[in-house]
Legacy VTK file of the C-alpha trace (Angstrom):
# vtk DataFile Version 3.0
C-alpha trace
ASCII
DATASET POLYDATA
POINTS 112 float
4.538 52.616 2.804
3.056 55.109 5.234
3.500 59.257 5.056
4.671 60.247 8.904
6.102 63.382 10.569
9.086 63.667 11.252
9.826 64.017 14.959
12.480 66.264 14.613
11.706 68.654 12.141
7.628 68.245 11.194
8.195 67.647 7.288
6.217 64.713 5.768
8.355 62.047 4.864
7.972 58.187 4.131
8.380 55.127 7.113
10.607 53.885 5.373
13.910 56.204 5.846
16.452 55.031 8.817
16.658 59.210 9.077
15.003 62.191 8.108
16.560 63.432 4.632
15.595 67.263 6.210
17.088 67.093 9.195
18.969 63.741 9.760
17.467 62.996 12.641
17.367 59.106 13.702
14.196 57.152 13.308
15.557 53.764 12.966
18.140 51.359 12.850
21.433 52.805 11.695
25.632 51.224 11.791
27.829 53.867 13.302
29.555 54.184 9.881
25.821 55.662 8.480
26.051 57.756 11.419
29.243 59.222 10.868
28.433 59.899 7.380
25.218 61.822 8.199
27.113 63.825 10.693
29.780 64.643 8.261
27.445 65.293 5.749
25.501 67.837 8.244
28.620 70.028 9.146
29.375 70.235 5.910
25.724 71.586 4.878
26.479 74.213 7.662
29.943 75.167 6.635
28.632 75.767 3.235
25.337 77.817 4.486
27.686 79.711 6.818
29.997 80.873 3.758
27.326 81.909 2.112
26.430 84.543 4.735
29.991 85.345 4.819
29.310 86.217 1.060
26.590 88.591 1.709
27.759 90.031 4.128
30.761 91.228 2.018
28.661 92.105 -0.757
26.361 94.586 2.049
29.801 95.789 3.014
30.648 96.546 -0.819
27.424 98.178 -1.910
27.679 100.184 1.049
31.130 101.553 0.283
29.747 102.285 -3.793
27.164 104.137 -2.151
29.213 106.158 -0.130
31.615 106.185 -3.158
28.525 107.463 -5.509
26.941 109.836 -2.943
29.638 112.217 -2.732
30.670 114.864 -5.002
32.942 113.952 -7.538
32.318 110.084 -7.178
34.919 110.332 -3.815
34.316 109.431 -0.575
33.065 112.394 1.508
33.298 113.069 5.073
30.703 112.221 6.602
29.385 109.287 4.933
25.659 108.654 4.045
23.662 106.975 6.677
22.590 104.056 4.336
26.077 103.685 3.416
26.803 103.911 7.012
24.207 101.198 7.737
25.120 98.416 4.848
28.775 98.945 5.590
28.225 98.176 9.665
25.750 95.497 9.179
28.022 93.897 6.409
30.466 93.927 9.002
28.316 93.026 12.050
27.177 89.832 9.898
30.606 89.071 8.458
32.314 88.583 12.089
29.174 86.859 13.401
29.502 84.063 10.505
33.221 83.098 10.871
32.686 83.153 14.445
29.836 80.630 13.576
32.849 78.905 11.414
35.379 78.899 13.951
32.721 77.272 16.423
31.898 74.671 14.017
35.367 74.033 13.452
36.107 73.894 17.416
32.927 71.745 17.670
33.806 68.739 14.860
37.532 68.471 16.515
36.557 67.380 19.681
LINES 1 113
112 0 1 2 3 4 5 6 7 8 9 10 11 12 13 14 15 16 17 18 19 20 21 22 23 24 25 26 27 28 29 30 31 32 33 34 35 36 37 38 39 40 41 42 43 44 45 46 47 48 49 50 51 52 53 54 55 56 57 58 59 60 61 62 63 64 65 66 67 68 69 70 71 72 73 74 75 76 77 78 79 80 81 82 83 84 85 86 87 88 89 90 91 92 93 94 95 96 97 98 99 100 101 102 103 104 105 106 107 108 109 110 111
């Protein structure tokens, strides 16, 4: 049992694996059942790491709306808001639409 590279993605890993356990990219042999499996196994891993952004990006959105919320006189919301407020709340959003359009691709993608 030799240590290579893997082609696809650099990491050390043994000659022994049919694909890379990193990046599930081919490097031997494999039925088209195994290959279905790693490819359902991949989108999922990318579903669930696109969530997760979907998660912080709703939790910049919130802290920017307590700051805003806690900036202001009388723990309201002022007019105009802070600019770090300002900031988390657009990126939040900015990151938020970016992800589920990331979602919706993946979606679109594992359909056809």
């Amino acid at each position: 049992m030799a240590i290579i590279a893997c082609p696809g993605c650099g990491k050390r890993i043994s000659d022994q694996y049919t694909a890379c356990p990193h990046c599930d990219e081919v490097l031997g042999e494999m039925d088209p059942e195994e290959i279905e499996r790693r490819a359902f196994r991949r989108r999922r891993r990318l579903f669930f790491r696109a969530r997760m952004v979907t998660f912080v990006a709703m939790t910049l959105f919130m802290v920017g709306l307590l700051w805003w919320w806690v900036d202001g006189e009388l723990m309201s919301l002022t007019m105009p808001p802070p600019l770090v407020a300002t900031a988390l709340m657009t990126v939040g959003v900015a990151v938020y639409l970016v992800a589920w359009g990331y979602i919706a691709w993946l979606r679109w993608s594992a359909g056809r």
